[in-house]
N, C-alpha and C positions, 0 to 999 in steps of 0.2 A: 334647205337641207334639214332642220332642225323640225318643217313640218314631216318632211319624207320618212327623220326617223320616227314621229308622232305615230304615223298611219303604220311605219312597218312593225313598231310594238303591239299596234292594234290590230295587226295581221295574225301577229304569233298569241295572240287572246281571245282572239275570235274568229276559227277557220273560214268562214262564210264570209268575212270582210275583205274588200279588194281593194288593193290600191292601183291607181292606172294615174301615166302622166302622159298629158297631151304637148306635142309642140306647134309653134306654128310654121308652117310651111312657107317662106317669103325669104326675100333677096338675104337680109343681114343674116340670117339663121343656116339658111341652105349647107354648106359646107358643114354646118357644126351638127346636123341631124344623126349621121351613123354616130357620132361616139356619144349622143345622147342615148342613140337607141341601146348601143353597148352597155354603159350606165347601168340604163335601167334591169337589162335583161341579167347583168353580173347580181341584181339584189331580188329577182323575181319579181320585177313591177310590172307590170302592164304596160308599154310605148305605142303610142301611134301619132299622126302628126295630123292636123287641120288645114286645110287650102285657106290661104288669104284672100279674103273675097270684097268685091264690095259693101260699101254701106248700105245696110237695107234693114230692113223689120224695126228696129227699135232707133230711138234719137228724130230730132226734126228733120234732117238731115236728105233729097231725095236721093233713089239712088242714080246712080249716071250709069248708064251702059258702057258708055269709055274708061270705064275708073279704073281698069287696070294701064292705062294709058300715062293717065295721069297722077297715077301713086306709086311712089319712089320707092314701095317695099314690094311692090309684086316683080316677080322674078321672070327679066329679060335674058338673060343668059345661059341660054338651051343649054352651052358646053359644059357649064356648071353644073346642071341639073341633071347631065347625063351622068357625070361621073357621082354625085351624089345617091341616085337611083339606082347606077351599079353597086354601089357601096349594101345599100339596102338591102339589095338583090342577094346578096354574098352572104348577109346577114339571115338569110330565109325569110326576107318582106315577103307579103302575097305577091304573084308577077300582075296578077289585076287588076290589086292596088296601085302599085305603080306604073301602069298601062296608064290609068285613068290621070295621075299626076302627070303623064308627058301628055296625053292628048289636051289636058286640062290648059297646060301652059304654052303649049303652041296653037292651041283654037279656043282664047279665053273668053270670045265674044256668039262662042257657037250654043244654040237652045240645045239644054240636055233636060229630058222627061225628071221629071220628081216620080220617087217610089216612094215617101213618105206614109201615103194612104196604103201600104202596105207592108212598109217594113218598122212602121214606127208607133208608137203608142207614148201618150205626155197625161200625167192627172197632175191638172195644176192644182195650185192651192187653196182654190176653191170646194175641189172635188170633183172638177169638170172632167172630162175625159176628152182627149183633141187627137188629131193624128200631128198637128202643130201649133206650137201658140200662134200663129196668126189667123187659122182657121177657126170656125166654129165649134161648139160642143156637141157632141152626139151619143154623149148618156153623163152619168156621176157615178159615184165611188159604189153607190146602192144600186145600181143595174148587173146584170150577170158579165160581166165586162166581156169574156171571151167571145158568147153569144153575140153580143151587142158590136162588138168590134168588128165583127164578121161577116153579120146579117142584118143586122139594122135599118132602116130605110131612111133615116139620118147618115147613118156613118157612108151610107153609099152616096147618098148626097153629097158628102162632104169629098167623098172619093176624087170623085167626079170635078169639084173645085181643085184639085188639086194638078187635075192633067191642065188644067188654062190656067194656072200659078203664073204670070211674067217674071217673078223674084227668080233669080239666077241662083237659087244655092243648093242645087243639085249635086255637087261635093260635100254637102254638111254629113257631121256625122252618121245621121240620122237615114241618110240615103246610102253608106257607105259598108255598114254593117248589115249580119247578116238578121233576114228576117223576123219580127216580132215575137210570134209563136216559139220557134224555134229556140231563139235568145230566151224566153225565160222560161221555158221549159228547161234548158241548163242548168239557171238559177236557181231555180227549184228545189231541181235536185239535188243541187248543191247545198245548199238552204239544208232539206231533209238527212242529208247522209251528216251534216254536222250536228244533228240534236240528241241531246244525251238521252240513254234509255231509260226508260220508266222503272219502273220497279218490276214489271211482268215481261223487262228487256224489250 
């Protein structure tokens, strides 16, 4: 609480600064999502929630395709999830987004495509430019990013790795919002209509 009031004074001092909280979407939490999502939306924060997914990308750890089988925090309890998802719904959730959370938990072992190579953009802390950290690079911070992100014969390469991804996290963020260009093209703007005028206004 004490960080949420950190960021919302850093809200009110800096228009272009966003605070957003994520939850995780899994068995002990399910019930308690709408009045998280109420919470937030009472102080202007930004709510969305994450699929609980398997272990994969990072840790030694491999991942098991049964793991929602066999972990005690993925959510078997359709009737629960219904009435949570209505809750949502009542709340004005996207109805898409939560389409994709019921197909999600009653077919959690079914292949869903990655848009990643489409809807997402990562410069790590290198300077590399990724459509994910666990794919390759296909430029740095000093290439025309847009250009490059678009047309590249790298980033098409890379594209291309991402429709034969076997990692199942096709729920992650990154696949869930809406596309790259678009998204910061908002920012942008957002960005721009907060800088103060010059002297020539």
């Amino acid at each position: 609480m004490e960080s949420l009031e950190h960021f919302q004074d850093l809200r009110r001092r800096f228009r272009h600064f966003e605070c957003e909280v994520f939850s995780v979407r899994m068995e002990p939490t399910l019930l308690h999502l709408p009045r998280v999502a109420r919470f937030c939306r009472e102080r202007g924060v930004v709510w969305d929630y994450q699929e609980i997914m398997g272990t994969f990308a990072f840790g030694n750890r491999p991942f098991s395709p049964k793991w929602w089988q066999e972990n005690p925090l993925s959510v078997k309890d359709l009737e629960k999830l219904d009435h949570t998802l209505a809750e949502l719904a009542a709340l004005g959730f996207p109805a898409a987004r939560l389409a994709q959370t019921r197909d999600y938990c009653r077919h959690p072992d079914r292949r869903r495509p990655c848009a990643v190579g489409y809807s997402n953009l990562v410069i790590d802390y290198q300077g590399e430019s990724k459509f994910c950290f666990l794919l390759g690079a296909f430029g740095t911070w000093r290439d025309p990013l847009l250009a490059t992100w678009r047309r590249s014969p790298r980033a098409r390469a890379e594209r291309r790795r991402t429709l034969a991804c076997p990692l199942p996290c096709s729920l992650l963020q990154c696949n869930i919002y809406q596309s790259t260009l678009p998204r910061a093209a908002t920012r942008l703007r957002r960005l721009l209509s907060c800088r103060e005028p010059g002297p020539t206004g």
